[in-house]
C-alpha positions as CSV (number, residue, x, y, z in Angstrom):
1,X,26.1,2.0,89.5
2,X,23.8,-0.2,90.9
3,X,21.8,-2.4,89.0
4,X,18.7,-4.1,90.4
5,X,16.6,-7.1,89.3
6,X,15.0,-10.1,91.1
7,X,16.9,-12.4,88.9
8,X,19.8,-13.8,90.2
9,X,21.7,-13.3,86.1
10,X,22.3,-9.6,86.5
11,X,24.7,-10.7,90.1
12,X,26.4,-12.9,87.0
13,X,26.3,-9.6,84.9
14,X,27.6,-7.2,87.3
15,X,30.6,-9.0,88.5
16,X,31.9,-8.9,84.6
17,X,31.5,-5.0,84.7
18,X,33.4,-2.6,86.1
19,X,32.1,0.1,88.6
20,X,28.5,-2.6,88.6
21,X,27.1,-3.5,91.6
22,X,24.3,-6.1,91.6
23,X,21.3,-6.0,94.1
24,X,19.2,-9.6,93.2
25,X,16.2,-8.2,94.8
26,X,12.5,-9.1,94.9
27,X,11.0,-4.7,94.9
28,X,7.6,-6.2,95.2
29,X,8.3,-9.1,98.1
30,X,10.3,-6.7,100.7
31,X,10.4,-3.4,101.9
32,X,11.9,-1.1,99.9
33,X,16.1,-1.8,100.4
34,X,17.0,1.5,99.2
35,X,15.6,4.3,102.3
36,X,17.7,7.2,102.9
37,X,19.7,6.6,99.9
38,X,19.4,8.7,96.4
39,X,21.0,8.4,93.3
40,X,22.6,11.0,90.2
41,X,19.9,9.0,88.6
42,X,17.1,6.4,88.4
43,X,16.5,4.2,85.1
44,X,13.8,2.0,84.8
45,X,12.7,0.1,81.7
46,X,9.7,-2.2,81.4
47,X,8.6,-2.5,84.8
48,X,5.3,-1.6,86.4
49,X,4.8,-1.9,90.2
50,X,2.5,1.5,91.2
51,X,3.2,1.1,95.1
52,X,7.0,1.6,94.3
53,X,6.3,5.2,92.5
54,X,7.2,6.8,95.7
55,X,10.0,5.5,96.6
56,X,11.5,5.5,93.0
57,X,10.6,9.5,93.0
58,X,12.1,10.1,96.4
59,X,15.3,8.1,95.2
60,X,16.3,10.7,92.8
61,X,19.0,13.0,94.5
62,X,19.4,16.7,94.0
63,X,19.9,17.4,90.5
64,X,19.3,14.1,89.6
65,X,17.2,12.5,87.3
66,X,14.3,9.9,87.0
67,X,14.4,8.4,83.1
68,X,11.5,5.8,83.1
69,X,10.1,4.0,80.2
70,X,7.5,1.1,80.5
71,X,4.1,-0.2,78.7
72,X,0.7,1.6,78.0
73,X,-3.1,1.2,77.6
74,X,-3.6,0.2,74.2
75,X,-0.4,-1.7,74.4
76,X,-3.1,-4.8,74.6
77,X,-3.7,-4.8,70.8
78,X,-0.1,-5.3,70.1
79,X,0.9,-8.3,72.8
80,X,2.3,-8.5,76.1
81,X,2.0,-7.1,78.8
82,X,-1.7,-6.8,77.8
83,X,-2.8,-7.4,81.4
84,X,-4.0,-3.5,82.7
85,X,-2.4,-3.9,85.8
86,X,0.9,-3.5,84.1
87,X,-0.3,-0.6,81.8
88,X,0.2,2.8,82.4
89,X,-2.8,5.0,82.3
90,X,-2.7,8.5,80.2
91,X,-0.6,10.5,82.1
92,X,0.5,8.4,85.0
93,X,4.0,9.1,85.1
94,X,3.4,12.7,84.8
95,X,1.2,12.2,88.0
96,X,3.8,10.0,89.9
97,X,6.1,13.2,89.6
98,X,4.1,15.7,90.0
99,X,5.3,18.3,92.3
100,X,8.7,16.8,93.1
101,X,10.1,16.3,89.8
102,X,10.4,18.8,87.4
103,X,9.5,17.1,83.5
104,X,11.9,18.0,80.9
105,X,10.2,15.4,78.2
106,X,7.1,13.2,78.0
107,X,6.4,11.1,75.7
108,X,2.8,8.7,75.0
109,X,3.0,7.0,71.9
110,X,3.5,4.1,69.7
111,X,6.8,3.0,68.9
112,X,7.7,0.0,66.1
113,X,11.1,-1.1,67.5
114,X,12.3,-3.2,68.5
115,X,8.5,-4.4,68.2
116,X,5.1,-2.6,67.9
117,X,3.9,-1.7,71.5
118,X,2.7,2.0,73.7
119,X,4.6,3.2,75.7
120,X,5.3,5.7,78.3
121,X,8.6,8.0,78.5
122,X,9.6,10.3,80.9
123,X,12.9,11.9,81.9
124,X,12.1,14.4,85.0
125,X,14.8,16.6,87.1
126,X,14.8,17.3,91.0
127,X,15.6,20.4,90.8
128,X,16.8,22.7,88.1
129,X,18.4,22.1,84.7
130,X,21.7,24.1,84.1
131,X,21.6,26.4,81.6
132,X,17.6,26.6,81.5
């Protein structure tokens, strides 16, 4: 696995688990470190950076899978991030897919834990899903 964060904590992190390695990288300050490579699968959680959509999708390998969860319009009447810029719009993670990613679940909504907030859920397959 390969876990990725600009702060330099999850390095600290990583070396206590096994089969972990840390990448302490800046996405937004540097070219994307990860060209050429894919992964079994792609998680992100809270984080909101539209110019990486691309490269996130194209990261998914064969058969892999793209789980992504992050903030939503309307997520402003409930606290932070309440800035739009780092709000999803309706349906923007089914755009950022569309065409390469096939959607198996989708979700828009309101969620109350671990604190009230909207949010946007996907989990999206390159390729098909056995047994489908």
């Amino acid at each position: 696995m390969t876990a990725v964060d600009r702060d330099p904590a999850i390095a600290v992190w990583a070396e206590s688990e096994a089969l972990v390695t840390a990448a302490v990288v800046d996405l937004e300050a540097r070219e994307w470190p990860f060209s050429g490579r894919t992964f079994g699968a792609v998680v992100v959680t809270n984080y909101l950076h539209r110019p990486l959509f691309p490269h996130i999708v194209a990261s998914v390998a064969p058969g892999g899978w793209l789980l992504y969860e992050t903030f939503a319009t309307g997520n402003e009447r409930h606290g932070r991030p309440s800035n739009t810029a780092f709000l999803l719009r309706p349906g923007e993670l089914l755009e950022a897919v569309a065409g390469q990613l096939r959607v198996v679940a989708y979700e828009d909504r309101r969620v109350d834990r671990p604190a009230a907030a909207l949010v946007q859920r996907i989990a999206a397959v390159r390729g098909s899903v056995p047994g489908w």
